[in-house]
VODO-327941 format. One record per residue: x, y, z of N, C-alpha, C in turn; residue number from 1. Coordinates in pm, whole numbers, plus 50000, padded with zeros to 5 digits. Example, Ala and Ser with C-alpha at 12.3 -4.5 7.8 and 13.67 -1.06 7.14 Angstrom:
<nodes>
[[51319,49431,50780],[51230,49550,50780],[51320,49670,50780],1];
[[51285,49775,50708],[51367,49894,50714],[51290,50003,50787],2];
</nodes>
This chain:
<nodes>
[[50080,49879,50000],[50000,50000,50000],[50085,50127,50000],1];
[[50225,50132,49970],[50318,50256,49958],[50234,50353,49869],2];
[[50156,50275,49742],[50102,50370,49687],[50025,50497,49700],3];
[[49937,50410,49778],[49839,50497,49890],[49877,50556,49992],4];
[[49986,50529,50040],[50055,50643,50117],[50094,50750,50086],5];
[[50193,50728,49954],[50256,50834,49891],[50135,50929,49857],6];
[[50022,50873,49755],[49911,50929,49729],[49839,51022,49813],7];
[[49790,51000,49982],[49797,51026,50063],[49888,51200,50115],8];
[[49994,51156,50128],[50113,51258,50175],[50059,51364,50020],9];
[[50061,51315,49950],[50071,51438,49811],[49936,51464,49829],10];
[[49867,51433,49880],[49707,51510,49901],[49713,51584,50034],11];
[[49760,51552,50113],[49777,51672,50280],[49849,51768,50203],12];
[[49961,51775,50085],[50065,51851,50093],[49967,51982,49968],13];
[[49889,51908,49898],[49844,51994,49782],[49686,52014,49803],14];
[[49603,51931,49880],[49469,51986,49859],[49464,52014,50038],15];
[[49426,52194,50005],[49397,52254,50158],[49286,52164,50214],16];
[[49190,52140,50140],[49050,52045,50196],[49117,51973,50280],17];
[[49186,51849,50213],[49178,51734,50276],[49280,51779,50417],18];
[[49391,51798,50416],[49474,51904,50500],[49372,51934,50643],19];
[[49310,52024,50549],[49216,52086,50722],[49132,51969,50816],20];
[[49084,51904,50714],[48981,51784,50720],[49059,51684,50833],21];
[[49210,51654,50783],[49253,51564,50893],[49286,51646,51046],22];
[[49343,51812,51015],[49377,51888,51147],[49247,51862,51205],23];
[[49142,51897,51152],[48981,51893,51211],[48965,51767,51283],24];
[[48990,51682,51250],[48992,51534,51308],[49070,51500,51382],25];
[[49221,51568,51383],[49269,51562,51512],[49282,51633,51605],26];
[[49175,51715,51579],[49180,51860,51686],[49034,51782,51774],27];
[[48969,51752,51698],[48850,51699,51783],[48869,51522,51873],28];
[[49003,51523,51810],[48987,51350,51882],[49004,51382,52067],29];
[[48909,51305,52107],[48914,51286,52312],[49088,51212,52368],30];
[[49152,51153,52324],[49234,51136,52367],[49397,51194,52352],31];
[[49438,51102,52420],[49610,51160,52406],[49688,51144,52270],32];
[[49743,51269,52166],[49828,51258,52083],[49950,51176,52085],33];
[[49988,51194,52226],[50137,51104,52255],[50094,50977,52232],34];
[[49982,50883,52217],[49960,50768,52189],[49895,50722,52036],35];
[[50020,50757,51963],[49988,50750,51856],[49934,50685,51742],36];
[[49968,50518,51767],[49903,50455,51707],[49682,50433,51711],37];
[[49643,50476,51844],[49528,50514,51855],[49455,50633,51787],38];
[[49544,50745,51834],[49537,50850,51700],[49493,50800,51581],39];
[[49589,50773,51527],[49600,50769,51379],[49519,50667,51357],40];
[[49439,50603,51392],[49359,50474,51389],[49205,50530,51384],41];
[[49176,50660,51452],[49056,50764,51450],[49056,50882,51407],42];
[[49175,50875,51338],[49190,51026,51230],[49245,51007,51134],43];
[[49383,50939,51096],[49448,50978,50989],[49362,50861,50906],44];
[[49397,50747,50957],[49311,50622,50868],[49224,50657,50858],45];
[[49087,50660,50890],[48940,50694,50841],[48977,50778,50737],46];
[[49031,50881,50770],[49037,50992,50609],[49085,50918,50476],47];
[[49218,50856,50489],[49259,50782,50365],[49181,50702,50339],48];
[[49150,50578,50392],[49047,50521,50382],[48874,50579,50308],49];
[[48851,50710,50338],[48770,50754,50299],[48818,50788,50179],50];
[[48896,50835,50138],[48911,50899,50031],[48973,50785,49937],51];
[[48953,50629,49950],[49012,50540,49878],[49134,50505,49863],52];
[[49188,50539,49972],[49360,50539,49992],[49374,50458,50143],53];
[[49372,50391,50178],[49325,50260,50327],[49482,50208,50291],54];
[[49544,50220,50435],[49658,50140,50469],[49657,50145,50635],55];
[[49740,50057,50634],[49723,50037,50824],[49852,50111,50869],56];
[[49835,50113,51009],[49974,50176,51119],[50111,50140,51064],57];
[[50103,49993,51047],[50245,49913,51042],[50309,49965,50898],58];
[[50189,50000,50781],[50263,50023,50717],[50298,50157,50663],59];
[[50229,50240,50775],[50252,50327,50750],[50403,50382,50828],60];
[[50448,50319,50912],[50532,50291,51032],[50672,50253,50919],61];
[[50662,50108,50823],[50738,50079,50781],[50797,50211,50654],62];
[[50675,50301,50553],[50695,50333,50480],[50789,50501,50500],63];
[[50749,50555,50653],[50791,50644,50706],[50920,50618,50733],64];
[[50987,50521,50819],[51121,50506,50853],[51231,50502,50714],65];
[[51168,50411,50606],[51229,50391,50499],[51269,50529,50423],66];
[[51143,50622,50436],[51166,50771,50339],[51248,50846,50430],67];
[[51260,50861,50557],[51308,50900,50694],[51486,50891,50669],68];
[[51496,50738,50630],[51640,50701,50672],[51698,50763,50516],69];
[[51621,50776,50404],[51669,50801,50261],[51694,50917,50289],70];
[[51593,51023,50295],[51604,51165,50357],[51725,51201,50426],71];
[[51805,51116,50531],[51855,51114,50573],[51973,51096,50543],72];
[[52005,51060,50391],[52133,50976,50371],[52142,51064,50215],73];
[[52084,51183,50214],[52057,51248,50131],[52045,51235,49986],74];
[[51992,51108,49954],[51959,51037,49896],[51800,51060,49788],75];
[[51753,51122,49897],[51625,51143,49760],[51603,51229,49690],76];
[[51487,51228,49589],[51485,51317,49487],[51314,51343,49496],77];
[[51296,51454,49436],[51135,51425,49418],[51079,51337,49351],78];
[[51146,51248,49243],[51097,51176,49185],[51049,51055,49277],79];
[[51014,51082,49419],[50998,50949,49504],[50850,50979,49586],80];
[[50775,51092,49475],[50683,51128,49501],[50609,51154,49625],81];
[[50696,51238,49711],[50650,51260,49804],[50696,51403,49845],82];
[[50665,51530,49869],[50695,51651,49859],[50808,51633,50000],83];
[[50925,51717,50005],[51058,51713,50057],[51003,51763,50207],84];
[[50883,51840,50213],[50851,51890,50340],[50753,51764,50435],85];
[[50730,51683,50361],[50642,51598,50446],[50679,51606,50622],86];
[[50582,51598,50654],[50558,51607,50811],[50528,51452,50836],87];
[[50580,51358,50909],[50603,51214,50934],[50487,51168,51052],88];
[[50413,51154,51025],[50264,51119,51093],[50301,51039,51255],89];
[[50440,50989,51214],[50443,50857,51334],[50626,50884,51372],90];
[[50688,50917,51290],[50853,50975,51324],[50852,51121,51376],91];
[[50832,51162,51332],[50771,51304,51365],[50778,51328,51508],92];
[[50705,51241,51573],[50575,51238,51708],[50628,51161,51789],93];
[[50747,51092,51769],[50810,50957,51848],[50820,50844,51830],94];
[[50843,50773,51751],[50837,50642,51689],[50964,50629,51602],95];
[[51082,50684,51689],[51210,50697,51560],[51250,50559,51548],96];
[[51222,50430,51645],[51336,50317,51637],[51232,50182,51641],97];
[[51196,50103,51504],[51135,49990,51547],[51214,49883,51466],98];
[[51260,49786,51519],[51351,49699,51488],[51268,49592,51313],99];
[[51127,49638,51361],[51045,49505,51283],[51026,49613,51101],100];
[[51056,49715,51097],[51049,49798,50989],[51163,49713,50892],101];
[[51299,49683,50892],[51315,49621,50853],[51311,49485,50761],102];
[[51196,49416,50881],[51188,49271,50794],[51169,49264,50660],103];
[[51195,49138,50592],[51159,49179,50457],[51008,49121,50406],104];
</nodes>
């Protein structure tokens, strides 16, 4: 589902709608931000999902560290379709080290 991620990230980054639509959803969620995988399980997913773009935590977990560590190794280009400013839904917020991102 990288597709739909990437797809995803280039829709927060270019359509204000969808953008506000998820702040709106996480401005109204009852619980704690620091617990992120719950978050994103009642805001960010429902939206992609709504909008025909559905992927889960893990892979969103795996696809973040991967663009994270490239970013990092100064390595990417835009051609990796994902705008250079992305804001990291789950690295971002605390989730810098999971051993299982890796597997193959």
């Amino acid at each position: 589902m990288i597709e739909n991620i990437e797809k995803f990230y280039r829709l927060l980054a270019e359509d204000e709608t969808v953008a506000r639509r998820l702040e709106e959803m996480q401005n109204a969620y009852p619980g704690s931000w620091e617990i992120r995988e719950p978050f994103l399980q009642e805001t960010m997913l429902p939206l992609a999902e709504e909008l025909g773009l559905g992927f889960t935590i893990e892979e969103l977990r795996k696809y973040e560290t991967r663009l994270k560590l490239k970013n990092s190794r100064d390595i990417a280009d835009e051609s990796d379709g994902v705008p250079e400013a992305t804001v990291f839904q789950l690295l971002d917020r605390g989730w810098e080290t999971d051993p299982t991102v890796f597997d193959p």
